[in-house]
PDB file of N, CA, C and O in Angstrom, chain B, residues numbered from 101:
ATOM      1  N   UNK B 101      19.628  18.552  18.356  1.00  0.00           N
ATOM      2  CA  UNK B 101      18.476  19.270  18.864  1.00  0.00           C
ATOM      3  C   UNK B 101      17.360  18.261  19.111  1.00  0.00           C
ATOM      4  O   UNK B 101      16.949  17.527  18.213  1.00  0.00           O
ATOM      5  N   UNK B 102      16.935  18.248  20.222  1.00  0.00           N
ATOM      6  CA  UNK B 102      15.598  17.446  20.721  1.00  0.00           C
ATOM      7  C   UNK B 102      14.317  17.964  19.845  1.00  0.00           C
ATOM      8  O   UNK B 102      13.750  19.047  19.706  1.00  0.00           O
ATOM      9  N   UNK B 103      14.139  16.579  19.298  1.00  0.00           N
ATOM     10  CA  UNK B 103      12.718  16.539  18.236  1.00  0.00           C
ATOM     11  C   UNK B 103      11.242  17.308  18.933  1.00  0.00           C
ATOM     12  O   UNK B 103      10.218  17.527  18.286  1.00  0.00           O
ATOM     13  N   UNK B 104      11.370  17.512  19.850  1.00  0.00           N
ATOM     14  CA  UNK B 104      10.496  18.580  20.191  1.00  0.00           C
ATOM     15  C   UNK B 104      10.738  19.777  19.948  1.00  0.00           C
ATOM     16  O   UNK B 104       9.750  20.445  19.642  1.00  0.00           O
ATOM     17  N   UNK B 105      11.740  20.309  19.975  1.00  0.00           N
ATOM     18  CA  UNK B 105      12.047  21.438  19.722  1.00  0.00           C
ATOM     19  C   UNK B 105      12.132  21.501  18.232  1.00  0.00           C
ATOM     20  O   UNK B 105      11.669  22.528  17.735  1.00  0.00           O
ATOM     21  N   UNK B 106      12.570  20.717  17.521  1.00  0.00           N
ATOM     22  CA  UNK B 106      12.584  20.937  15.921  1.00  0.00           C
ATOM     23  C   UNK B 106      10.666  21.422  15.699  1.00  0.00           C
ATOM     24  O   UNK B 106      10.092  22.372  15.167  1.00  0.00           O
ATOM     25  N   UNK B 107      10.252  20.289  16.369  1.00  0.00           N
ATOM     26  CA  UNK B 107       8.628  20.468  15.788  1.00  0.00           C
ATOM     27  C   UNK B 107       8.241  21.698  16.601  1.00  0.00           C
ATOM     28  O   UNK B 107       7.088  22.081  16.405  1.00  0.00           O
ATOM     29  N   UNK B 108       8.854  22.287  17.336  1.00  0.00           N
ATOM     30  CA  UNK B 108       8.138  23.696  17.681  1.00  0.00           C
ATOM     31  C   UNK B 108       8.739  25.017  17.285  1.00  0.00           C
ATOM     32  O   UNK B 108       8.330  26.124  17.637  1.00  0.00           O
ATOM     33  N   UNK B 109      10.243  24.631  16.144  1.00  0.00           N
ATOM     34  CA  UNK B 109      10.609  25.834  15.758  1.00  0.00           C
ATOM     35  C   UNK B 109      10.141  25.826  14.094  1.00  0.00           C
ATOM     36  O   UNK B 109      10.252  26.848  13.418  1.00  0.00           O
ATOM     37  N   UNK B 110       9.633  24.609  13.560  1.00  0.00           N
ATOM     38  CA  UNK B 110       9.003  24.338  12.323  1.00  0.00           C
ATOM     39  C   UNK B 110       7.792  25.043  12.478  1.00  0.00           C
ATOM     40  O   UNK B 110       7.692  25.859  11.561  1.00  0.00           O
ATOM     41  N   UNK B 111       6.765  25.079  13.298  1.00  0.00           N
ATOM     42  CA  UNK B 111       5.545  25.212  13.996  1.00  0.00           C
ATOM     43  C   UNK B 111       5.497  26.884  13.858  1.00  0.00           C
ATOM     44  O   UNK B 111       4.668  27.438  13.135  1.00  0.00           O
ATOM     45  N   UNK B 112       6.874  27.891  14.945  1.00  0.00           N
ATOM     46  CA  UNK B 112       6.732  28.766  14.709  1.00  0.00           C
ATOM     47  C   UNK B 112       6.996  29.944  13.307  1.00  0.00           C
ATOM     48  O   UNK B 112       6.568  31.051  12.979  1.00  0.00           O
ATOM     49  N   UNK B 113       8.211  28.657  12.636  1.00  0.00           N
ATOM     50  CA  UNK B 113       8.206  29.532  11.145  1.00  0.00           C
ATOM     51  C   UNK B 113       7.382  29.248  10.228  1.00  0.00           C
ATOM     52  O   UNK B 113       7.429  29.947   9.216  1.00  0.00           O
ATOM     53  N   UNK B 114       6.504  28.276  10.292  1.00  0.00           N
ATOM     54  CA  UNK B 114       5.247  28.172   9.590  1.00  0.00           C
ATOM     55  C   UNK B 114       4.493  29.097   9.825  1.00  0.00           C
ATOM     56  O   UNK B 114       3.873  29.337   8.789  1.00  0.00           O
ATOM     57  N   UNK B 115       4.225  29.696  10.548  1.00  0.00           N
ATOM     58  CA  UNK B 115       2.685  30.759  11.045  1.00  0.00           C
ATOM     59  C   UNK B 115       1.512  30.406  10.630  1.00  0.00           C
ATOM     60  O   UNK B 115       0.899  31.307  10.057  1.00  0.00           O
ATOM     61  N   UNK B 116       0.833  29.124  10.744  1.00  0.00           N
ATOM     62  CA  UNK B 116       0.147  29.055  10.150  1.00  0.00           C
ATOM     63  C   UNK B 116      -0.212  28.729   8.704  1.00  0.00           C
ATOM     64  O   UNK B 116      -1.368  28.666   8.288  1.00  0.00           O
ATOM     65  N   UNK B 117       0.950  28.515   7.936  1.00  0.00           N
ATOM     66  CA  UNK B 117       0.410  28.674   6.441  1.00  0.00           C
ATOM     67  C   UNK B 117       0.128  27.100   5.835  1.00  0.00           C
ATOM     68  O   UNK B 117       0.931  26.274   6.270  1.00  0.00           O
ATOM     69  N   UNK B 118      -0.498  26.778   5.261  1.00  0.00           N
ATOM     70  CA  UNK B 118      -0.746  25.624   4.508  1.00  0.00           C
ATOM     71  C   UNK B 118       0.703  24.709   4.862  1.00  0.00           C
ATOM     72  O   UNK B 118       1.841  25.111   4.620  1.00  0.00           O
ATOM     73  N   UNK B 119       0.325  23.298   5.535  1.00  0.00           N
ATOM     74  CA  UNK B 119       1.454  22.337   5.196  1.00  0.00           C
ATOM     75  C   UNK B 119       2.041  22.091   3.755  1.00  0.00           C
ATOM     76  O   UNK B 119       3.267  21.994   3.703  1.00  0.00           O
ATOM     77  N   UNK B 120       1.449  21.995   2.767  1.00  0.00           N
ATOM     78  CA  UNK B 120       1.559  21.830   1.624  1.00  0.00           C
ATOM     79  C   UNK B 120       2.395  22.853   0.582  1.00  0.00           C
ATOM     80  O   UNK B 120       2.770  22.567  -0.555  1.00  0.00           O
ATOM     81  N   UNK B 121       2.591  24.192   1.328  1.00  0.00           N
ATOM     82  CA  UNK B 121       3.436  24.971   0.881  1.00  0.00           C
ATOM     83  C   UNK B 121       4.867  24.601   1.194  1.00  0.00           C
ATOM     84  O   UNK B 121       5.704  25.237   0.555  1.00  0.00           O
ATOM     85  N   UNK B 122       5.179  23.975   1.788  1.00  0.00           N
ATOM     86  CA  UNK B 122       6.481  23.261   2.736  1.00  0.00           C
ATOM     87  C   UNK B 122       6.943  22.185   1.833  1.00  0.00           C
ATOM     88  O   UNK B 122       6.035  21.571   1.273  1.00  0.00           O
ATOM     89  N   UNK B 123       8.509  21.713   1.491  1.00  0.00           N
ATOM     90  CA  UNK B 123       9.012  20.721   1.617  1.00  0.00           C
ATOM     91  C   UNK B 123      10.008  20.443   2.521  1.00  0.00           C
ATOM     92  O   UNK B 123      10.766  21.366   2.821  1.00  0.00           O
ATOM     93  N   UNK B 124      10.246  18.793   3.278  1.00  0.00           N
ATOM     94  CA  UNK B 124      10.426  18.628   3.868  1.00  0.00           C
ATOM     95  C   UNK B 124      11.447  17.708   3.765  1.00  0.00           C
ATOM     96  O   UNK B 124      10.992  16.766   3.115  1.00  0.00           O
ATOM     97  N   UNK B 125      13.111  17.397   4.210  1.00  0.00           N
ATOM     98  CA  UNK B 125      13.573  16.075   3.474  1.00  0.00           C
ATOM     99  C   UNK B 125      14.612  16.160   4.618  1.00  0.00           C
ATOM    100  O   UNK B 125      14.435  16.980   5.519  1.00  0.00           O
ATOM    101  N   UNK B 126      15.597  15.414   4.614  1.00  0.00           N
ATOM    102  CA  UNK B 126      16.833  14.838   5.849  1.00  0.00           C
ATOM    103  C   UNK B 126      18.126  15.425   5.209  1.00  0.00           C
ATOM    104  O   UNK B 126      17.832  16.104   4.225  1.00  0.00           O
ATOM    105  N   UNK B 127      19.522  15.378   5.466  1.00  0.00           N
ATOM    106  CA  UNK B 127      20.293  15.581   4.975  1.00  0.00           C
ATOM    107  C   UNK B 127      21.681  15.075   5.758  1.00  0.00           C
ATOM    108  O   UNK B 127      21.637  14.978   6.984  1.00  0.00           O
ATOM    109  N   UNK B 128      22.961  14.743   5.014  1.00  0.00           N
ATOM    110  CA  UNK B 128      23.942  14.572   6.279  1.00  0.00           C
ATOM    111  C   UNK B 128      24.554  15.805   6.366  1.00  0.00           C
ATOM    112  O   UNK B 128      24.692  16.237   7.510  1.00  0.00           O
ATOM    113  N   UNK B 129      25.060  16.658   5.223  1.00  0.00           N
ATOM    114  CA  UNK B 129      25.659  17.563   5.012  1.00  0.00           C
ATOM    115  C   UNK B 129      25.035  18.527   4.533  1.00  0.00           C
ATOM    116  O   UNK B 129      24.292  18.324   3.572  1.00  0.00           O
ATOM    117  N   UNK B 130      25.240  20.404   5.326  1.00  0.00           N
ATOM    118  CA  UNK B 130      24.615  21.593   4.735  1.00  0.00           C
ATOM    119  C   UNK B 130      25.023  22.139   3.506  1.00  0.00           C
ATOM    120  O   UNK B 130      24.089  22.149   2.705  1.00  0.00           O
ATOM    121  N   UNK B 131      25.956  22.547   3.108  1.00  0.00           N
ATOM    122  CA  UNK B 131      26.657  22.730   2.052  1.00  0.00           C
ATOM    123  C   UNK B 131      26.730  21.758   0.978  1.00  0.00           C
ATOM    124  O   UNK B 131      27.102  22.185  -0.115  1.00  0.00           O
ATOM    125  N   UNK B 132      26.445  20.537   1.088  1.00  0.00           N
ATOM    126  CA  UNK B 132      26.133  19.469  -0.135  1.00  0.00           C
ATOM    127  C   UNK B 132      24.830  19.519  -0.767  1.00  0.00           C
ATOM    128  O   UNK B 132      24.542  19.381  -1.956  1.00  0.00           O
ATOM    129  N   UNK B 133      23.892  19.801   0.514  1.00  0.00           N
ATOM    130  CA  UNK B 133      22.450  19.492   0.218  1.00  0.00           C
ATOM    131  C   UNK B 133      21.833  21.062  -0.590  1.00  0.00           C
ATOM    132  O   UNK B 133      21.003  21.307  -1.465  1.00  0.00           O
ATOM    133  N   UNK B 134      22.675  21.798   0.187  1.00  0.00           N
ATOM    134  CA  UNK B 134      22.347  23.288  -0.334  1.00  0.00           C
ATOM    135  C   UNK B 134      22.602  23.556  -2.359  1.00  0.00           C
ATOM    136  O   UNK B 134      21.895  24.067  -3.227  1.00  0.00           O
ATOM    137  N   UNK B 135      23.894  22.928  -2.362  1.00  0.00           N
ATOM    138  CA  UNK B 135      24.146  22.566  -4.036  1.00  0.00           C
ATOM    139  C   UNK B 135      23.095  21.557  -4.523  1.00  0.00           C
ATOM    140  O   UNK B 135      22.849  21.609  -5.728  1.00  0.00           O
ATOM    141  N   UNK B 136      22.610  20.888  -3.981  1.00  0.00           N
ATOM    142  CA  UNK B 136      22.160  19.655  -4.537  1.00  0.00           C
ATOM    143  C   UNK B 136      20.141  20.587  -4.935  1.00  0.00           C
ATOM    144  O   UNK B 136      19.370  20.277  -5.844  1.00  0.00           O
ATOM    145  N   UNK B 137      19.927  21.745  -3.774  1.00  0.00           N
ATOM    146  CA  UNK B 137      18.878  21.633  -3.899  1.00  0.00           C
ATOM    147  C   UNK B 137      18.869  22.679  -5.088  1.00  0.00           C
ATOM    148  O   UNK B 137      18.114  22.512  -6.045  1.00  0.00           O
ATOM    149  N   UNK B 138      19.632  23.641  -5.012  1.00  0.00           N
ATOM    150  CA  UNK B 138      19.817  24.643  -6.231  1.00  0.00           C
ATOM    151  C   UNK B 138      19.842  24.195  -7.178  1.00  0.00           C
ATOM    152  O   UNK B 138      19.127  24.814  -7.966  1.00  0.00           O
ATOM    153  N   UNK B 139      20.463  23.119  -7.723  1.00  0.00           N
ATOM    154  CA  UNK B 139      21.191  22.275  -8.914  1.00  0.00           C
ATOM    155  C   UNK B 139      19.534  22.053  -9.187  1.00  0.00           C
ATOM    156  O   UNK B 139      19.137  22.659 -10.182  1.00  0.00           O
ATOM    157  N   UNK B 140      18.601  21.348  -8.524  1.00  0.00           N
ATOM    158  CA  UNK B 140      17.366  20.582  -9.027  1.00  0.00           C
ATOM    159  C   UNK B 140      15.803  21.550  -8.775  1.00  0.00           C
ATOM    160  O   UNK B 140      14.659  21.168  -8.526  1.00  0.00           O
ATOM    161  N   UNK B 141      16.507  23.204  -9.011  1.00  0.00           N
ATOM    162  CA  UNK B 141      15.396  24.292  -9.076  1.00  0.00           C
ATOM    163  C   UNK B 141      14.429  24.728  -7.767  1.00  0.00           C
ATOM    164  O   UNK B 141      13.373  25.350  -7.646  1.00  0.00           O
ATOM    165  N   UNK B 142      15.292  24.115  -6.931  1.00  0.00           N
ATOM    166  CA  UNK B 142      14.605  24.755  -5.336  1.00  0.00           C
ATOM    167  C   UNK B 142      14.731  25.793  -5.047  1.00  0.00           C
ATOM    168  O   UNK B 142      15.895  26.133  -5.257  1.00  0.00           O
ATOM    169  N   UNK B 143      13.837  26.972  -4.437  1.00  0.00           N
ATOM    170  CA  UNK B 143      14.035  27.750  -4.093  1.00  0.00           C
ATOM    171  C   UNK B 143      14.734  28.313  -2.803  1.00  0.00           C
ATOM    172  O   UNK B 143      14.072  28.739  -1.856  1.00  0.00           O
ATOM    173  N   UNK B 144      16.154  28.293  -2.817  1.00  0.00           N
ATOM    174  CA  UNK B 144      16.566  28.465  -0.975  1.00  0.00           C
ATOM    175  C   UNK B 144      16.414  29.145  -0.162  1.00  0.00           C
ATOM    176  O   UNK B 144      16.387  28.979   1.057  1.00  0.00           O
ATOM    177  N   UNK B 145      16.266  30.236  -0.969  1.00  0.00           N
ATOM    178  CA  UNK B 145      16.175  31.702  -0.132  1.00  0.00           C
ATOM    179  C   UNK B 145      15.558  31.581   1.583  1.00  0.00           C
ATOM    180  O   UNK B 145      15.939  32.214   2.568  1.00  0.00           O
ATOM    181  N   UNK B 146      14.214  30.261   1.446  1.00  0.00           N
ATOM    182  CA  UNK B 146      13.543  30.067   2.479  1.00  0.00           C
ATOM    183  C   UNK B 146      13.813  29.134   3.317  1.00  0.00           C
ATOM    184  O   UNK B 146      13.136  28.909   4.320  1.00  0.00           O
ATOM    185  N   UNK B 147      14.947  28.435   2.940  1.00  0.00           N
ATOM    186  CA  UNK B 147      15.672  27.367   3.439  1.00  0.00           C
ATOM    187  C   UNK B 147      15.958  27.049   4.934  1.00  0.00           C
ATOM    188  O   UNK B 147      16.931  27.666   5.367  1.00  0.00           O
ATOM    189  N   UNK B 148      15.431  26.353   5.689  1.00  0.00           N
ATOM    190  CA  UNK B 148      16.002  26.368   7.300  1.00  0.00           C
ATOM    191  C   UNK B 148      16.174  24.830   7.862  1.00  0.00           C
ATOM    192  O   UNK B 148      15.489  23.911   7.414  1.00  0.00           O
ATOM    193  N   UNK B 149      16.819  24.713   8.535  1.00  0.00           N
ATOM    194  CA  UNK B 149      17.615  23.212   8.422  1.00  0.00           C
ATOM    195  C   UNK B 149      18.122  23.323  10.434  1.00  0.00           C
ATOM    196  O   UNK B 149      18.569  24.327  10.989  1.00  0.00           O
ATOM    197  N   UNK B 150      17.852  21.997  11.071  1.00  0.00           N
ATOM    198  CA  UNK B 150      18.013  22.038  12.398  1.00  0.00           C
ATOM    199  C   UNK B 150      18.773  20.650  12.499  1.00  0.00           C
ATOM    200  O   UNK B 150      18.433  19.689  11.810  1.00  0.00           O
ATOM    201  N   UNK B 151      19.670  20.613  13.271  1.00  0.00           N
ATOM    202  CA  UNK B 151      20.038  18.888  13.630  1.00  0.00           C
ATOM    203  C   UNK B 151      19.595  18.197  14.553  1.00  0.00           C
ATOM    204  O   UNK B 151      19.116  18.584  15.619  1.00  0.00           O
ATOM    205  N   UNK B 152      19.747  17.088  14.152  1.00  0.00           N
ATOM    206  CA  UNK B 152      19.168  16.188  15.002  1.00  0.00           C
ATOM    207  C   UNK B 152      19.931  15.031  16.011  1.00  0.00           C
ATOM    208  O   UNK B 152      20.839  14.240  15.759  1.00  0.00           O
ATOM    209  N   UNK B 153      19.317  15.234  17.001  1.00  0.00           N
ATOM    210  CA  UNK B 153      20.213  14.059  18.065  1.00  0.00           C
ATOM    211  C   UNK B 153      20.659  12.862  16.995  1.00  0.00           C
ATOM    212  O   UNK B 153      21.798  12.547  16.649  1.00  0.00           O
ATOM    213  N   UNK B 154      18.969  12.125  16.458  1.00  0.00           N
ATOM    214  CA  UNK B 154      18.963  10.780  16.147  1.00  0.00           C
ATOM    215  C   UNK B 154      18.751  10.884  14.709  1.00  0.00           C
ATOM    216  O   UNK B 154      18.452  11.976  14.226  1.00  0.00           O
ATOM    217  N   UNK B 155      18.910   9.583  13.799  1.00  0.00           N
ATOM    218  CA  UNK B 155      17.965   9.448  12.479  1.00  0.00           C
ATOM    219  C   UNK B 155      16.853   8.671  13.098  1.00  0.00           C
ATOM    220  O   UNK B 155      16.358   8.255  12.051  1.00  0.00           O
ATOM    221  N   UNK B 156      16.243   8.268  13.858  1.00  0.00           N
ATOM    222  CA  UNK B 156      15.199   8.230  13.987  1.00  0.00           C
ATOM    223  C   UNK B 156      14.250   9.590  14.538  1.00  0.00           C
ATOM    224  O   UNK B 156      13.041   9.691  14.329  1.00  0.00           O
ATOM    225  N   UNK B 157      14.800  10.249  15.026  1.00  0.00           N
ATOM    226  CA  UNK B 157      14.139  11.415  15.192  1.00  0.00           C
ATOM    227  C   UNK B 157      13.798  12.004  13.943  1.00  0.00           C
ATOM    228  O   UNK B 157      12.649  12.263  13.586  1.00  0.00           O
ATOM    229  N   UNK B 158      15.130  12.263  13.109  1.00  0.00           N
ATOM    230  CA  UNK B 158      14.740  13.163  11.732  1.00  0.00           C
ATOM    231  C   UNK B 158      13.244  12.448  10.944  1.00  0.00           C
ATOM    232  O   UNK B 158      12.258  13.160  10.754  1.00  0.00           O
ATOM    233  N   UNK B 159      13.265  11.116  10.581  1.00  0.00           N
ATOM    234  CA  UNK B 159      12.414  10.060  10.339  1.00  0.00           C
ATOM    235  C   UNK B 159      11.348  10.414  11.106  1.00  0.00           C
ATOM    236  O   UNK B 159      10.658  11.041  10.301  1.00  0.00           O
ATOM    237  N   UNK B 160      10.779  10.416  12.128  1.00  0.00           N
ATOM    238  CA  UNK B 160       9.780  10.672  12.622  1.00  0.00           C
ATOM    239  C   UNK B 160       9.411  11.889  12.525  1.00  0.00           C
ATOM    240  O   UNK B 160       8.278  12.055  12.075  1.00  0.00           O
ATOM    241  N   UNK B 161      10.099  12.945  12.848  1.00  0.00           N
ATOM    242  CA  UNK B 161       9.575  14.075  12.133  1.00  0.00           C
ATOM    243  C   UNK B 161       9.129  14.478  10.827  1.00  0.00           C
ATOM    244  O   UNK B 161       8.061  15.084  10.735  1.00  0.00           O
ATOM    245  N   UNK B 162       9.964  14.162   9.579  1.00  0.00           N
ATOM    246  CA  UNK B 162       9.523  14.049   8.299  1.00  0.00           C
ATOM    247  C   UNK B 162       8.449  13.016   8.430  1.00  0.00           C
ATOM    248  O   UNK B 162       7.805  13.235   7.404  1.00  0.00           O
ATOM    249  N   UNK B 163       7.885  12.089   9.003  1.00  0.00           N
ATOM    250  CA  UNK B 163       6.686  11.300   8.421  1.00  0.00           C
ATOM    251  C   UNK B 163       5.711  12.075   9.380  1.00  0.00           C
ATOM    252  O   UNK B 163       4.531  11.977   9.042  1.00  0.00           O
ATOM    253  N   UNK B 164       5.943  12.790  10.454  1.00  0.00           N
ATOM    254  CA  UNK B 164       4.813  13.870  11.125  1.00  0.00           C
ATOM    255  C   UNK B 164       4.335  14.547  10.117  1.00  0.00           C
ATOM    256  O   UNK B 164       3.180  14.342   9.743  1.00  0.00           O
ATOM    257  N   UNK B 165       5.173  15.508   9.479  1.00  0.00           N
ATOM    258  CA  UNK B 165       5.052  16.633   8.901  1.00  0.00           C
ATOM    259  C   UNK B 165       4.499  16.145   6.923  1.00  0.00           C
ATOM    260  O   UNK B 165       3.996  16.948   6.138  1.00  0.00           O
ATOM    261  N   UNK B 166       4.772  14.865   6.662  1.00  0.00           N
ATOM    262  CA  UNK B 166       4.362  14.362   5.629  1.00  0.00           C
ATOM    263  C   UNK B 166       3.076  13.852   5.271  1.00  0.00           C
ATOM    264  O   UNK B 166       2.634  13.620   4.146  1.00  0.00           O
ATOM    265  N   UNK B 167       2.409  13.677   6.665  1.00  0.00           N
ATOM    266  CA  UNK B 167       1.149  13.010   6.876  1.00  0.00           C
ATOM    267  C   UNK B 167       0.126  14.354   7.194  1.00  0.00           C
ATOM    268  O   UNK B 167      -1.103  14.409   7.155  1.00  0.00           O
ATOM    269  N   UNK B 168       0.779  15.040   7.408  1.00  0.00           N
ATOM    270  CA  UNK B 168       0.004  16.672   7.676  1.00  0.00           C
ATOM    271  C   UNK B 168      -0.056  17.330   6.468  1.00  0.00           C
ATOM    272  O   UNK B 168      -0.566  18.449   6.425  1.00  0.00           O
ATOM    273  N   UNK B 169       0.566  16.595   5.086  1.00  0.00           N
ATOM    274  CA  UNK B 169       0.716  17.586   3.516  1.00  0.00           C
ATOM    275  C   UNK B 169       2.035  18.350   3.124  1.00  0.00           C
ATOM    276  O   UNK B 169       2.125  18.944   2.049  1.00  0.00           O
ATOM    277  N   UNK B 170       3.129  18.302   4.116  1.00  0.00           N
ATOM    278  CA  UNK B 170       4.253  18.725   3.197  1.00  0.00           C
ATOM    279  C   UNK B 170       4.511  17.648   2.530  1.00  0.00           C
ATOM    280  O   UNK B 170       4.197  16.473   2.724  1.00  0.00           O
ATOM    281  N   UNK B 171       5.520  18.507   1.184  1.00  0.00           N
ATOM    282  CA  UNK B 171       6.035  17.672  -0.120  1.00  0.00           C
ATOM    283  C   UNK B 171       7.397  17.260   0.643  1.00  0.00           C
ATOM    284  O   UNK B 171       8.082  17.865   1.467  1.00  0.00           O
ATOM    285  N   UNK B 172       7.536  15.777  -0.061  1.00  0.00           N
ATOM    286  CA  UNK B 172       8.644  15.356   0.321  1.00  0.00           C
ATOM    287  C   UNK B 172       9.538  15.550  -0.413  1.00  0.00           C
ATOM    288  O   UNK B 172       9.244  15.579  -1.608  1.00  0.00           O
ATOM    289  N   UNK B 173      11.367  15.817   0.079  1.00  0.00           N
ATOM    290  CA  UNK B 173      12.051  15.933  -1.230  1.00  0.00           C
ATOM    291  C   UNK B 173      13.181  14.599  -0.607  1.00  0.00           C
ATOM    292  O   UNK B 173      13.690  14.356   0.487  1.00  0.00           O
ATOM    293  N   UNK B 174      13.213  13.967  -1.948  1.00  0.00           N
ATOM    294  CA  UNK B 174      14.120  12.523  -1.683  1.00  0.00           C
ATOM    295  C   UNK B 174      15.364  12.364  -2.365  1.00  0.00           C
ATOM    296  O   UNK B 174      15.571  11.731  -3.400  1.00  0.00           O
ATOM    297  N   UNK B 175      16.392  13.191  -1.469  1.00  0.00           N
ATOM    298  CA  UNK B 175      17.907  12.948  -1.793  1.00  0.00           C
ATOM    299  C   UNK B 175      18.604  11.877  -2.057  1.00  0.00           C
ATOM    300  O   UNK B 175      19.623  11.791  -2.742  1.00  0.00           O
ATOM    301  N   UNK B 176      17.917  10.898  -1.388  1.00  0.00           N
ATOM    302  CA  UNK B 176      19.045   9.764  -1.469  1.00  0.00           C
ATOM    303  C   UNK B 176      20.091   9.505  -0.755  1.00  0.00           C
ATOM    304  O   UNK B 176      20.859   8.544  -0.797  1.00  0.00           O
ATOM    305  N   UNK B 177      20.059  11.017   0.331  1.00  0.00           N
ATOM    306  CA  UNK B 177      21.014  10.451   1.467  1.00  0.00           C
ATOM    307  C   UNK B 177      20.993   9.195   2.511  1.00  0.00           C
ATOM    308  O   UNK B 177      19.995   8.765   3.090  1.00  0.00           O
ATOM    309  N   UNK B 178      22.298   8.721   2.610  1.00  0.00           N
ATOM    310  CA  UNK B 178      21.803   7.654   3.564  1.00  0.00           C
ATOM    311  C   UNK B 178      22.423   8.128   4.546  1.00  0.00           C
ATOM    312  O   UNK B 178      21.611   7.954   5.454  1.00  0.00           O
ATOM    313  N   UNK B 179      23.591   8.763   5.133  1.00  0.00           N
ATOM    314  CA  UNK B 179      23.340   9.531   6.507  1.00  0.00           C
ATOM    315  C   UNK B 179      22.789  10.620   7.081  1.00  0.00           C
ATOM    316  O   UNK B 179      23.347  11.677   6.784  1.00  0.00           O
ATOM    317  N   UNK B 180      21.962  10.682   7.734  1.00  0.00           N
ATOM    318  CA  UNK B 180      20.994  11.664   8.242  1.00  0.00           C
ATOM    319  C   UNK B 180      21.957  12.381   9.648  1.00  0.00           C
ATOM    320  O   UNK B 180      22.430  11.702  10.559  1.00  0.00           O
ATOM    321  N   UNK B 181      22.057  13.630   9.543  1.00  0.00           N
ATOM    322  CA  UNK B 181      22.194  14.464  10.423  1.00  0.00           C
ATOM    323  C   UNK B 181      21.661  16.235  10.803  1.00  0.00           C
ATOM    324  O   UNK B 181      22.012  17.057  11.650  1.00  0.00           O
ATOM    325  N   UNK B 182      20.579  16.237   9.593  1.00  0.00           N
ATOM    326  CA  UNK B 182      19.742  17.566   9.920  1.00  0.00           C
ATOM    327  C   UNK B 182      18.712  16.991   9.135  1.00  0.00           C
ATOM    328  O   UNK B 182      18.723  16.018   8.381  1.00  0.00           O
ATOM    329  N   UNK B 183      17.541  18.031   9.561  1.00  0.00           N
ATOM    330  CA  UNK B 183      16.352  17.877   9.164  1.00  0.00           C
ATOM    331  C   UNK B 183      16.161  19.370   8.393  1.00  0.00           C
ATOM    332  O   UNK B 183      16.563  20.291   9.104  1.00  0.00           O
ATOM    333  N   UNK B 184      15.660  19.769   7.160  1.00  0.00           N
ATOM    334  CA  UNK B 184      15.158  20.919   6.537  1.00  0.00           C
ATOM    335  C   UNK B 184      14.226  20.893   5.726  1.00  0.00           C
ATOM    336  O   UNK B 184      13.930  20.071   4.859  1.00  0.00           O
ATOM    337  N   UNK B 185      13.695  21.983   6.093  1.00  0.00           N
ATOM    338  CA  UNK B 185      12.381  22.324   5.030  1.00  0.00           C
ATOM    339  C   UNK B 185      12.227  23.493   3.747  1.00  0.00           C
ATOM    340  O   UNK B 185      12.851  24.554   3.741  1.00  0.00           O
ATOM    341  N   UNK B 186      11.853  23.325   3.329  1.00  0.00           N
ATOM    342  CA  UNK B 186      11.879  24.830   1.678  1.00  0.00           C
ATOM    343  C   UNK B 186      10.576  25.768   2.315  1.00  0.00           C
ATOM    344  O   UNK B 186      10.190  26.773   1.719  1.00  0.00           O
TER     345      UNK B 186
END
């Protein structure tokens, strides 16, 4: 998915609410990251996750959205192929 479009479907499920209510982190795999975030007391229920062409795209988006006040969450993945937020 073209990084414009990630930042305008983030944009519309935000409505407005505080950046800072948001975390924001990369992932290679949905089903890994989904255990991984449960396992360490995340709440998923709100969970939404988009892919990305590039890892530099995902990267640039998380440092957009990090510099605006979402919390970062740091997996430790080193292949990047979606971008999600809490």
């Amino acid at each position: 998915m073209k990084k414009e479009d990630i930042i305008k479907a983030i944009e519309d499920l935000r409505m407005g609410l505080p950046f800072s209510y948001y975390t924001i982190g990369t992932m290679e795999d949905v089903a890994t990251e989904l255990a991984y975030l449960k396992q360490n007391g995340y709440d998923t229920t709100t969970w939404r996750f988009w892919p990305v062409d590039t890892e530099e795209d995902a990267e640039e988006i998380k440092r957009y959205y990090l510099e605006k006040g979402m919390k970062p969450c740091f997996n430790g993945r080193t292949k990047v192929k979606y971008i999600f937020i809490l």
